[in-house]
N, CA, C and O atoms as a Tinker XYZ file with bonds, in Angstrom:
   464  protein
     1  N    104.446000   90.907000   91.355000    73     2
     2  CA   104.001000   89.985000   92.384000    64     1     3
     3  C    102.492000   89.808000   92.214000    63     2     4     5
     4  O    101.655000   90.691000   92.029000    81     3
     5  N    102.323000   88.557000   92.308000    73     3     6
     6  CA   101.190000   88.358000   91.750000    64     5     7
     7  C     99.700000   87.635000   92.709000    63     6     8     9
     8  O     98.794000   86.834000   92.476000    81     7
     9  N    100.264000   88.697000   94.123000    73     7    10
    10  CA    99.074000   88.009000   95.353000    64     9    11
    11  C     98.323000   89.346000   95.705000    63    10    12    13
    12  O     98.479000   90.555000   95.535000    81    11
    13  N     97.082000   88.155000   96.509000    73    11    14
    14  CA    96.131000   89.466000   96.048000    64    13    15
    15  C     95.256000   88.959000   97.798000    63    14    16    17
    16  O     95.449000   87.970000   98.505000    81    15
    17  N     94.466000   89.946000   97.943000    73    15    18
    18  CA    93.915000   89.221000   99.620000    64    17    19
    19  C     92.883000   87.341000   98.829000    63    18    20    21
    20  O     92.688000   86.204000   99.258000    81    19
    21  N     92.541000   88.152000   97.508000    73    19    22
    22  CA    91.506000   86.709000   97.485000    64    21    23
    23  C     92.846000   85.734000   97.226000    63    22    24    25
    24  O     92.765000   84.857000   98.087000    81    23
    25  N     94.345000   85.452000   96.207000    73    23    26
    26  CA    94.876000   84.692000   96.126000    64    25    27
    27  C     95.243000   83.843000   97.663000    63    26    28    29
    28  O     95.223000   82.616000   97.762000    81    27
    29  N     95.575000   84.807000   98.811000    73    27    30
    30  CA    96.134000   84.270000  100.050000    64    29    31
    31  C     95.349000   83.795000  100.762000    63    30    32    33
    32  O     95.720000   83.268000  101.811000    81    31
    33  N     93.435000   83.862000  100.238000    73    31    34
    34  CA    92.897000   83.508000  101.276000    64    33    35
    35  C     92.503000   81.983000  101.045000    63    34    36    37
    36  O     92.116000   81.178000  101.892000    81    35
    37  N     92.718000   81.774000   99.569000    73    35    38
    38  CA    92.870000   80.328000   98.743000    64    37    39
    39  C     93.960000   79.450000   99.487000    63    38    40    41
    40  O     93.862000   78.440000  100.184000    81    39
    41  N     95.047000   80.228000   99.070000    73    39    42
    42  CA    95.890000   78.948000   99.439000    64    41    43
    43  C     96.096000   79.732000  100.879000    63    42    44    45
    44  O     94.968000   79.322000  101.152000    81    43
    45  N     96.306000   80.139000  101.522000    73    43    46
    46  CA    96.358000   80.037000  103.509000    64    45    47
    47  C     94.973000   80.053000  104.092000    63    46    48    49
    48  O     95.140000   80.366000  105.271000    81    47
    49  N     93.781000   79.889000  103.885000    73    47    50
    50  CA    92.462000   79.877000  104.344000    64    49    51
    51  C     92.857000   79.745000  106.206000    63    50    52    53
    52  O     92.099000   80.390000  106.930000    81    51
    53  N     93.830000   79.056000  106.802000    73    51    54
    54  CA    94.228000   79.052000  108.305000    64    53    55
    55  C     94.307000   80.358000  108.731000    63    54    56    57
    56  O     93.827000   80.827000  109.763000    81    55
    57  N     95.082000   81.042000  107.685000    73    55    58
    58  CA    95.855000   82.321000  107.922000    64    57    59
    59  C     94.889000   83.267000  108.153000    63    58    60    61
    60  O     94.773000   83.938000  109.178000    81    59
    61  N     94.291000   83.297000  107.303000    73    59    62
    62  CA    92.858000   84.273000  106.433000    64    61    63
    63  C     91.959000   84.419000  107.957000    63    62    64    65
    64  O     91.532000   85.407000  108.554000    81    63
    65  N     91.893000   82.689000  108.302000    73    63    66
    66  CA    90.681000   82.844000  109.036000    64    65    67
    67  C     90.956000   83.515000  110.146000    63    66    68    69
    68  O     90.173000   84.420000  110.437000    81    67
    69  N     92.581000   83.153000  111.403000    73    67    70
    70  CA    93.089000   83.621000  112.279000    64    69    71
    71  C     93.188000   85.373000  112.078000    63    70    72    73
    72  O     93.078000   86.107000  113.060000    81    71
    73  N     93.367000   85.820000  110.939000    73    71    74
    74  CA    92.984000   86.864000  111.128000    64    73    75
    75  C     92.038000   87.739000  111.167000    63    74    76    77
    76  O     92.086000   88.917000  111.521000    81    75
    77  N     90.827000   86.866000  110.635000    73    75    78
    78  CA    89.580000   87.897000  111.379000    64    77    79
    79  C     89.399000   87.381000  112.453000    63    78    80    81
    80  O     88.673000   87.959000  113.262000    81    79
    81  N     90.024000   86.105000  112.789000    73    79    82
    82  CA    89.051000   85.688000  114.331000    64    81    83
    83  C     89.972000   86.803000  115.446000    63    82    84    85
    84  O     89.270000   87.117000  116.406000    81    83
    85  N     90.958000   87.242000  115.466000    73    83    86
    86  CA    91.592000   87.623000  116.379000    64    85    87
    87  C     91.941000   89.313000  116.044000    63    86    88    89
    88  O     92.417000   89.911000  117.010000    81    87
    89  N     91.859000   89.663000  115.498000    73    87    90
    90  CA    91.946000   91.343000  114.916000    64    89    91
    91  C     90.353000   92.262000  115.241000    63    90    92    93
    92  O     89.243000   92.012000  114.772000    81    91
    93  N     90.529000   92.738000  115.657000    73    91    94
    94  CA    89.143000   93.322000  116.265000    64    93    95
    95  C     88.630000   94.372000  115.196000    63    94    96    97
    96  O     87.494000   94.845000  115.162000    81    95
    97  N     89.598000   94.630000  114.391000    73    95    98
    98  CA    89.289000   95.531000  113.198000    64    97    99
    99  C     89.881000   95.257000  111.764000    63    98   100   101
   100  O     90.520000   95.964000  110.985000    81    99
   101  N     89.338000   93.708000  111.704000    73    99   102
   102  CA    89.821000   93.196000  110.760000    64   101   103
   103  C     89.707000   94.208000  109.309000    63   102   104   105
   104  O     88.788000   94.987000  109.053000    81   103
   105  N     90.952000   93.927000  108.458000    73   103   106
   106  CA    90.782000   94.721000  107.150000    64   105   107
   107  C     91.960000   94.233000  106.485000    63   106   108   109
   108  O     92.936000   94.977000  106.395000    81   107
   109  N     91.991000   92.676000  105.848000    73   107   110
   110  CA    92.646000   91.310000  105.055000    64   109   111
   111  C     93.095000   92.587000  104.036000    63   110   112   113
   112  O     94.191000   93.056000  104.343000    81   111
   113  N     92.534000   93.136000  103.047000    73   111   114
   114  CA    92.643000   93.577000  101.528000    64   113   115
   115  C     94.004000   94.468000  102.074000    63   114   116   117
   116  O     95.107000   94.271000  101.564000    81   115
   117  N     93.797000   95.496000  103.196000    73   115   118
   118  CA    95.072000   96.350000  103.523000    64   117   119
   119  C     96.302000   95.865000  104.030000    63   118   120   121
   120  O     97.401000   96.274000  103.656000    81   119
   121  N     96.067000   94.792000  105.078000    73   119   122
   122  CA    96.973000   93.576000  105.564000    64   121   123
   123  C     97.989000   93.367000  104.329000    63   122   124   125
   124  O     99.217000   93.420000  104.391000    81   123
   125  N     97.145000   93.102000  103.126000    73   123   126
   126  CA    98.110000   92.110000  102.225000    64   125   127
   127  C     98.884000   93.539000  101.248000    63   126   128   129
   128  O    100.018000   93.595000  100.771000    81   127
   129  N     98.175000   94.193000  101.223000    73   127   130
   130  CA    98.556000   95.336000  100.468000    64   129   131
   131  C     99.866000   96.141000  101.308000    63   130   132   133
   132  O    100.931000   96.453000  100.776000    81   131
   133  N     99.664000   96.273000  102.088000    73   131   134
   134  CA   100.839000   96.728000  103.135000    64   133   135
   135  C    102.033000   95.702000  103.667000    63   134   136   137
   136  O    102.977000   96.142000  104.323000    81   135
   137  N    101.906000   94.268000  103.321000    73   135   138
   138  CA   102.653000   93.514000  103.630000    64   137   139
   139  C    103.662000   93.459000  102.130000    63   138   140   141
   140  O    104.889000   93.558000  102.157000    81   139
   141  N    102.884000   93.290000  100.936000    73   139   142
   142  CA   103.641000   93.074000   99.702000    64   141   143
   143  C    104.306000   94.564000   99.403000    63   142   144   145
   144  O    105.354000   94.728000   98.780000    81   143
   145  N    103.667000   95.385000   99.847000    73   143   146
   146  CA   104.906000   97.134000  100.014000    64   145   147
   147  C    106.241000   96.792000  101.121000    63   146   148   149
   148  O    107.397000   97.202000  101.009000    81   147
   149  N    105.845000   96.181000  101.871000    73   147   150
   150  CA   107.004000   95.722000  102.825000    64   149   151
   151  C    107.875000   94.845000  102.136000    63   150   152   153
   152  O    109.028000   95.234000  101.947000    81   151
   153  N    107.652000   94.129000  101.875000    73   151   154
   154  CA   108.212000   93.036000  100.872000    64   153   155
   155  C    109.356000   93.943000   99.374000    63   154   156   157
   156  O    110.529000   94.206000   99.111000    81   155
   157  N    108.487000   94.034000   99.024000    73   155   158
   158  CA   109.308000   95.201000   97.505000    64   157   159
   159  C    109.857000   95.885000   98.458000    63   158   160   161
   160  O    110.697000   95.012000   98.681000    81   159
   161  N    110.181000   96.897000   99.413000    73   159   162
   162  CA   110.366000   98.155000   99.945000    64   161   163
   163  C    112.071000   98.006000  100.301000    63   162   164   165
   164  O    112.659000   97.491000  101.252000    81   163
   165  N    112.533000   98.686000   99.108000    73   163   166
   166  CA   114.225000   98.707000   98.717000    64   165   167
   167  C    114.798000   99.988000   98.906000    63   166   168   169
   168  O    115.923000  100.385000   98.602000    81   167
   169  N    113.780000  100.621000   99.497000    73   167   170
   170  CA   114.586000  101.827000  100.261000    64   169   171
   171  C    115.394000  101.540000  101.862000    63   170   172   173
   172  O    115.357000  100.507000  102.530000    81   171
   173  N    116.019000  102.683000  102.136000    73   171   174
   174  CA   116.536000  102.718000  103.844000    64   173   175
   175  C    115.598000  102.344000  105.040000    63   174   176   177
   176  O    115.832000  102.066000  106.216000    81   175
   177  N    114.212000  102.461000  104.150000    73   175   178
   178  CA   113.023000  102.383000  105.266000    64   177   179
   179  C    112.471000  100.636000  105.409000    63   178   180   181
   180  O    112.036000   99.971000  106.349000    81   179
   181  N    112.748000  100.355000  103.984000    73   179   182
   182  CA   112.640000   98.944000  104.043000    64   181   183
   183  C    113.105000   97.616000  105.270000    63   182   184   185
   184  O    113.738000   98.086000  106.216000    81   183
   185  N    112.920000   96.416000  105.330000    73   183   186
   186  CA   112.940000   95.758000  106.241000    64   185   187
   187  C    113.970000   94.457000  104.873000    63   186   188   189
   188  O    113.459000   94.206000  103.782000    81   187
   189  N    115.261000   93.894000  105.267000    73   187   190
   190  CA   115.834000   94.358000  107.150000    64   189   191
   191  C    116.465000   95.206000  106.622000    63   190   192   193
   192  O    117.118000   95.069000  105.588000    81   191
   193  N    116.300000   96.567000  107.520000    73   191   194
   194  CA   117.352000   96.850000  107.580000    64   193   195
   195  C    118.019000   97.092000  109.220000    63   194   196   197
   196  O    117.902000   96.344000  110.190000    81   195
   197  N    118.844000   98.592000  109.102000    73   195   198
   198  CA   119.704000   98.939000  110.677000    64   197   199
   199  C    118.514000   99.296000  111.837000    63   198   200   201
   200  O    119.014000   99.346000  112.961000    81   199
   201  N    117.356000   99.501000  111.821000    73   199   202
   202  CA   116.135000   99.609000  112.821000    64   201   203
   203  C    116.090000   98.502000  113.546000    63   202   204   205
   204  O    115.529000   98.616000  114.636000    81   203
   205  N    116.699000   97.014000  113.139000    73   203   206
   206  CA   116.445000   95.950000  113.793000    64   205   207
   207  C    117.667000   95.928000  115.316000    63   206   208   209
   208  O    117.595000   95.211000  116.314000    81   207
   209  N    118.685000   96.967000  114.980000    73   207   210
   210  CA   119.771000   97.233000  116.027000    64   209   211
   211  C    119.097000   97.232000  117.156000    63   210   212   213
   212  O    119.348000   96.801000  118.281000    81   211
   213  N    117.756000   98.054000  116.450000    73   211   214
   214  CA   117.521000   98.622000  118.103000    64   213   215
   215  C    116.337000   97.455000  118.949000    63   214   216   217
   216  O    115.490000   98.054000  119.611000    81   215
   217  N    116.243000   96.145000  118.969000    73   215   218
   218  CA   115.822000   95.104000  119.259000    64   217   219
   219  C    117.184000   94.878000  120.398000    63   218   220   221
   220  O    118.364000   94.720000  120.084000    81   219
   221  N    116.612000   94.919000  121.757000    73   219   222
   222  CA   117.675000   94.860000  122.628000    64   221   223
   223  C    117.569000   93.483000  123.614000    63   222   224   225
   224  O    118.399000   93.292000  124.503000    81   223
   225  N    116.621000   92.690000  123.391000    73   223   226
   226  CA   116.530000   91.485000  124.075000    64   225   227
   227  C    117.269000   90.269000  123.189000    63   226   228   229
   228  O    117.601000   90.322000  122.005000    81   227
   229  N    117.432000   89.100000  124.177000    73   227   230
   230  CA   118.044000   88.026000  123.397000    64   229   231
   231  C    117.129000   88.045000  121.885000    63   230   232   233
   232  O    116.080000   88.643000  121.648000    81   231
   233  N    117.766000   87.359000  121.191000    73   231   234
   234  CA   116.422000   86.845000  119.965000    64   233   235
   235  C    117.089000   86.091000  119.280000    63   234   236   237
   236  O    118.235000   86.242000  118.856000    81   235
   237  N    115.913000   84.700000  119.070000    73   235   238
   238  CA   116.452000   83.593000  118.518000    64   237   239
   239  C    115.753000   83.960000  116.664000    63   238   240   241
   240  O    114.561000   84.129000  116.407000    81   239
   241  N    116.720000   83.990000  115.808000    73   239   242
   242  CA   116.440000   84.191000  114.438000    64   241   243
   243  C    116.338000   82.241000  113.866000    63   242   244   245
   244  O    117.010000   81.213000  113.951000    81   243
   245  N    115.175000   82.668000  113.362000    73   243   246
   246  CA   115.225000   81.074000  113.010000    64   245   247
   247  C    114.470000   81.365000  111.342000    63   246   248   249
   248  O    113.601000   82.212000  111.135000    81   247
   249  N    115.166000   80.262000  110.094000    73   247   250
   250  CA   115.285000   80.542000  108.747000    64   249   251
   251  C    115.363000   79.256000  108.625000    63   250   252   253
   252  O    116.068000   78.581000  109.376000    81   251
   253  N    114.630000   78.741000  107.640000    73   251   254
   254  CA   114.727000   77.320000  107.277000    64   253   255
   255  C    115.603000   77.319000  105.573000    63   254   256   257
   256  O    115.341000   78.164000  104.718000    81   255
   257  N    116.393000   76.462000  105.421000    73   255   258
   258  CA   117.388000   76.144000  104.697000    64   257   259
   259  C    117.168000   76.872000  103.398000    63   258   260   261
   260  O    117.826000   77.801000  102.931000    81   259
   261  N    115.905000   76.146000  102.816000    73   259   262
   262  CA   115.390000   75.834000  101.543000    64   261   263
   263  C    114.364000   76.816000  101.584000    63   262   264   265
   264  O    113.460000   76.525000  100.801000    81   263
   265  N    114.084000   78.340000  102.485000    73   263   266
   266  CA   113.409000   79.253000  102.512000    64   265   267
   267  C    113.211000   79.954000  101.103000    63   266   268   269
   268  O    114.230000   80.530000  100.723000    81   267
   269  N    112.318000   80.019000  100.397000    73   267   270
   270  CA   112.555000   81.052000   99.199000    64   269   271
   271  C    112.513000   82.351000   99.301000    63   270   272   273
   272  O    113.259000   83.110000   98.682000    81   271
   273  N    111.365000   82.796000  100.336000    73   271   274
   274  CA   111.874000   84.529000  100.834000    64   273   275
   275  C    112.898000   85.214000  101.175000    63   274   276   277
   276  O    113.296000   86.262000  100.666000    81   275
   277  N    113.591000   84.287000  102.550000    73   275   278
   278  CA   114.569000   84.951000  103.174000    64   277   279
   279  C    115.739000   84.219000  103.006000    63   278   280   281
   280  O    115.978000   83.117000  103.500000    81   279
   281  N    116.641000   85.056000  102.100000    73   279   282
   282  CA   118.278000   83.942000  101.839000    64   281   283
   283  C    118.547000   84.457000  102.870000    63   282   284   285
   284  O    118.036000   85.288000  103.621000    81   283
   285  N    120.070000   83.427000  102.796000    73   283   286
   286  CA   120.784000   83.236000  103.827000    64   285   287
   287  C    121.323000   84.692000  104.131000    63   286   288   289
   288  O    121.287000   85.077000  105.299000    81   287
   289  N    121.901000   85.657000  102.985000    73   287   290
   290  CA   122.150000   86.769000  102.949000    64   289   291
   291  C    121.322000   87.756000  103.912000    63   290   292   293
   292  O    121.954000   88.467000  104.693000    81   291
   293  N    120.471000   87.789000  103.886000    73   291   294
   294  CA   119.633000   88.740000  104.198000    64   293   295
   295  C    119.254000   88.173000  105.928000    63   294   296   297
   296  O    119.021000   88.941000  106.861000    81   295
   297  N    119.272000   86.917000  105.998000    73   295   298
   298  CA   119.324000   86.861000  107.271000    64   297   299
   299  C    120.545000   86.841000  108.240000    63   298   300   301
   300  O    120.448000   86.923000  109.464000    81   299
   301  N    121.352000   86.757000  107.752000    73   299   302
   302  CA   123.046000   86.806000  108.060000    64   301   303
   303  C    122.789000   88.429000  108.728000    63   302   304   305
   304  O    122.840000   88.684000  109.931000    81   303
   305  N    122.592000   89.125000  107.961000    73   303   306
   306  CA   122.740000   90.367000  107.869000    64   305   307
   307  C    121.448000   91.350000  108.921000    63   306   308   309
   308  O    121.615000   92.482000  109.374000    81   307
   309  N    120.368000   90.579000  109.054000    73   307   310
   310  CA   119.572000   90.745000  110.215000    64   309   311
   311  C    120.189000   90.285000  111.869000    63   310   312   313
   312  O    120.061000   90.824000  112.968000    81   311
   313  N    120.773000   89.254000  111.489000    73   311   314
   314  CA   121.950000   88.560000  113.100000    64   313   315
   315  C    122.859000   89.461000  113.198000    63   314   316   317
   316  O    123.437000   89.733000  114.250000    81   315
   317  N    123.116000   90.145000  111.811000    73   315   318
   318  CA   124.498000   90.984000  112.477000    64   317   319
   319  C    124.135000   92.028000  113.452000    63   318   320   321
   320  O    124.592000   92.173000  114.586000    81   319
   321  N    122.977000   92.946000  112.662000    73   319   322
   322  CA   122.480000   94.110000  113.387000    64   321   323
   323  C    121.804000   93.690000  114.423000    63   322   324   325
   324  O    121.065000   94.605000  114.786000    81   323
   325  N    121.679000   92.707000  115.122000    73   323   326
   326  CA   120.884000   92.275000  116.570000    64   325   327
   327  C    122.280000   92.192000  117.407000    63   326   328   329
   328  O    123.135000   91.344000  117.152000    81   327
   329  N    122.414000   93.180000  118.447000    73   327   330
   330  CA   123.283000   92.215000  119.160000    64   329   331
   331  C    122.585000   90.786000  120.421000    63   330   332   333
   332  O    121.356000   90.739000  120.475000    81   331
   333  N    123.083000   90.129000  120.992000    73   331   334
   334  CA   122.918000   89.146000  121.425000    64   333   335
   335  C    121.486000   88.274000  120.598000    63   334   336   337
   336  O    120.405000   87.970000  121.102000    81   335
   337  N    121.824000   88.117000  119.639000    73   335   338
   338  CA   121.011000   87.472000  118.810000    64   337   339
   339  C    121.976000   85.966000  118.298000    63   338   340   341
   340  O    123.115000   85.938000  117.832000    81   339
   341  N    121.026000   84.794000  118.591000    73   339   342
   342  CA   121.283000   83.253000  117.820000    64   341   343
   343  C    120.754000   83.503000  116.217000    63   342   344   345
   344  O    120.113000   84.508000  115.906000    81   343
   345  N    121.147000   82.363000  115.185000    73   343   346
   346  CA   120.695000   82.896000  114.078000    64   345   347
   347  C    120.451000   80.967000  113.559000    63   346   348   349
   348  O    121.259000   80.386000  112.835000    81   347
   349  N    119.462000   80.451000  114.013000    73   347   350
   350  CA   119.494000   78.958000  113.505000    64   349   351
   351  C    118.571000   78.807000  112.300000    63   350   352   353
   352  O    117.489000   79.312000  112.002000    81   351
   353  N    119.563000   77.740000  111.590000    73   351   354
   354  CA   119.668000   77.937000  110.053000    64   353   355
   355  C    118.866000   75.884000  109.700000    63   354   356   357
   356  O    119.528000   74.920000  109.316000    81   355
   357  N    117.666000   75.904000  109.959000    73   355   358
   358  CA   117.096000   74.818000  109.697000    64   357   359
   359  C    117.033000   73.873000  108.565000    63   358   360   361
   360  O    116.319000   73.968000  107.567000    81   359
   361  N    117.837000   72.993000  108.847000    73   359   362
   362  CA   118.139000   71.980000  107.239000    64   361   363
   363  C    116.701000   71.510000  106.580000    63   362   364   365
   364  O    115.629000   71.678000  107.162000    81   363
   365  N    116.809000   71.003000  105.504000    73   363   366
   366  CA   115.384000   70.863000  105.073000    64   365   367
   367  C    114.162000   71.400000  104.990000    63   366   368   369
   368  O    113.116000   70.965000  104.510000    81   367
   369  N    114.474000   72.545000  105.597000    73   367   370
   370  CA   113.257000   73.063000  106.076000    64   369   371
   371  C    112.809000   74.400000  105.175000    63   370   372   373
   372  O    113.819000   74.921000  104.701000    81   371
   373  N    111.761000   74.999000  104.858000    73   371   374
   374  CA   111.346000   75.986000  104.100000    64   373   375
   375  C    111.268000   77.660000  104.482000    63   374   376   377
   376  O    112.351000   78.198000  104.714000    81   375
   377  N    110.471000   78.201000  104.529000    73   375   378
   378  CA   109.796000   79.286000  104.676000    64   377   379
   379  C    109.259000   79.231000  106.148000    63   378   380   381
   380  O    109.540000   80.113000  106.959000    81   379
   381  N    108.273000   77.877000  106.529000    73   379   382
   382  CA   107.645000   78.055000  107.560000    64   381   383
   383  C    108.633000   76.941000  108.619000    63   382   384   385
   384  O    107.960000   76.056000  109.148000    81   383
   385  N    109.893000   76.938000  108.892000    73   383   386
   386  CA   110.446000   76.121000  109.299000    64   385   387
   387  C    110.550000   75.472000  110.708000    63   386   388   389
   388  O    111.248000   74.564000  111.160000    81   387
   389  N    109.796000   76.108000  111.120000    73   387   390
   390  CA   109.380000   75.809000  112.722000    64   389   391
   391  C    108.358000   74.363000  112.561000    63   390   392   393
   392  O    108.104000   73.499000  113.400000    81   391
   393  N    107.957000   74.490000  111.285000    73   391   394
   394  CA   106.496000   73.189000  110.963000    64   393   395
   395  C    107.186000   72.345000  110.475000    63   394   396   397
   396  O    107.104000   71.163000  110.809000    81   395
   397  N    108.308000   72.957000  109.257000    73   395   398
   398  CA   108.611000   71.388000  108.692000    64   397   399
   399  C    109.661000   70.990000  109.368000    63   398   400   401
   400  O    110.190000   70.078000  108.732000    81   399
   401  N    110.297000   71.243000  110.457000    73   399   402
   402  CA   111.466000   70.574000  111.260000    64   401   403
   403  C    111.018000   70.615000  112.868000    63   402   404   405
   404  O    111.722000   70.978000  113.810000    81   403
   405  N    109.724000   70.166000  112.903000    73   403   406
   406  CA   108.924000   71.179000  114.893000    64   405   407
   407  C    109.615000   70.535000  115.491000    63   406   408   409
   408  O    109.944000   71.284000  116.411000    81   407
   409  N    110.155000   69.521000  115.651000    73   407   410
   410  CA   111.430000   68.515000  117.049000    64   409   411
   411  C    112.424000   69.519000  116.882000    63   410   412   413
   412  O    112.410000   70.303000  117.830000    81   411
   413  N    113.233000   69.763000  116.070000    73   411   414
   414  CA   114.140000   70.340000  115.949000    64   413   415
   415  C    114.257000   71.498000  116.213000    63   414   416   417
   416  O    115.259000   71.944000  116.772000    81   415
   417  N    113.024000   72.366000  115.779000    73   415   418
   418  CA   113.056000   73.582000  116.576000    64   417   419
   419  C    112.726000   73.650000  118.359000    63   418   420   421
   420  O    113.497000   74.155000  119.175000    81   419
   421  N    111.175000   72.903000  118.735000    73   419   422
   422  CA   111.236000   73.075000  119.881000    64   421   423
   423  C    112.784000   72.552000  120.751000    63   422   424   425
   424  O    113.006000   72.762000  121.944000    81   423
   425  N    113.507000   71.997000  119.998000    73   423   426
   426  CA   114.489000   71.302000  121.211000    64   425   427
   427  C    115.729000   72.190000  121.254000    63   426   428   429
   428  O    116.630000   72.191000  122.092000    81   427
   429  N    115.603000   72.804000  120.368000    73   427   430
   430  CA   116.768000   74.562000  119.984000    64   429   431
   431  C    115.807000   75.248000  120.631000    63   430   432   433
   432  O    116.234000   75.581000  121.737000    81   431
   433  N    114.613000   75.640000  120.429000    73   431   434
   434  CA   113.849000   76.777000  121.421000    64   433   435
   435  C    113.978000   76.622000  122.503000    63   434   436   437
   436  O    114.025000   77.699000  123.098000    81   435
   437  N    114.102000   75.441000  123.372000    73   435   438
   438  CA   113.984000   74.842000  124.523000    64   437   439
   439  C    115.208000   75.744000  125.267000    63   438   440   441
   440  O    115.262000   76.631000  126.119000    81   439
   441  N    116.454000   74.739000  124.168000    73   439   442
   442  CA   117.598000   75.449000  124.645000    64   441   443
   443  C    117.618000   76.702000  124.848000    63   442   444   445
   444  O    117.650000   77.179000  125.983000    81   443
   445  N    117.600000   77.497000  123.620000    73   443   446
   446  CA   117.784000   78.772000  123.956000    64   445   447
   447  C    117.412000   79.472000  124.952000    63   446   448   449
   448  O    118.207000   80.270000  125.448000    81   447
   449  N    115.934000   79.299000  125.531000    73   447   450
   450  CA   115.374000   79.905000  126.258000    64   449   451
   451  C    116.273000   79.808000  128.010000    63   450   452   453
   452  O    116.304000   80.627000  128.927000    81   451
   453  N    116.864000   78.509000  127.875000    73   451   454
   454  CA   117.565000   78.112000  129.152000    64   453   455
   455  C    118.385000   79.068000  129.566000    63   454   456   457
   456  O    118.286000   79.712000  130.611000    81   455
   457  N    119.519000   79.194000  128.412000    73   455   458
   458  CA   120.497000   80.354000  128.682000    64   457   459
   459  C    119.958000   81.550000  128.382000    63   458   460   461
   460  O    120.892000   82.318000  128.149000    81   459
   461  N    119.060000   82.023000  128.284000    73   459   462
   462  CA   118.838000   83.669000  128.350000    64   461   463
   463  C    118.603000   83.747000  129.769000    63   462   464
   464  O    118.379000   84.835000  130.299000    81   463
């Protein structure tokens, strides 16, 4: 894997910046270093795994179609271990799918929130 804090701060500079403006002890280089161990991390301790059971409120899982991180697999399999969990599966939409479909999500967020 080939990201680094300077690669992410290139291409997400939004990201980069929100996180020193709002982290009171900002430290980007460990952020990214501890996020891409999360990422690889193919042990029992890794994410997702059965720890997400213990998430006991509604929760709306939202995955955009054409996501390259998170297949469908892996999020299937995060809805299972939630109970009372929705799992909406955004057409067209990528990685950040709340942006490239925002009508579509706020009007499913909307909903959801009604019936909880």
């Amino acid at each position: 894997m080939n990201i680094t804090a300077d690669s992410w701060k290139a291409k997400f500079p939004e990201s980069f910046d929100s996180y020193q403006r709002l982290n009171p002890g900002p430290d980007f280089e460990k952020l990214i270093k501890s996020m891409i161990a999360l990422w690889l991390d193919q042990t029992a301790k890794g994410f997702p795994n059965e720890n997400v059971s213990k998430i006991n409120g509604p929760t709306l899982i939202v995955r955009g179609d054409q996501d390259h991180l998170f297949s469908r697999e892996s999020v299937c399999e995060v809805a299972e271990f939630i109970d009372n969990s929705t799992l909406l599966n955004i057409p067209f939409a990528g990685h950040l799918a709340y942006e490239n479909q925002l009508e579509l999500f706020f009007n499913i967020l909307k909903q959801f929130l009604k019936v909880q």
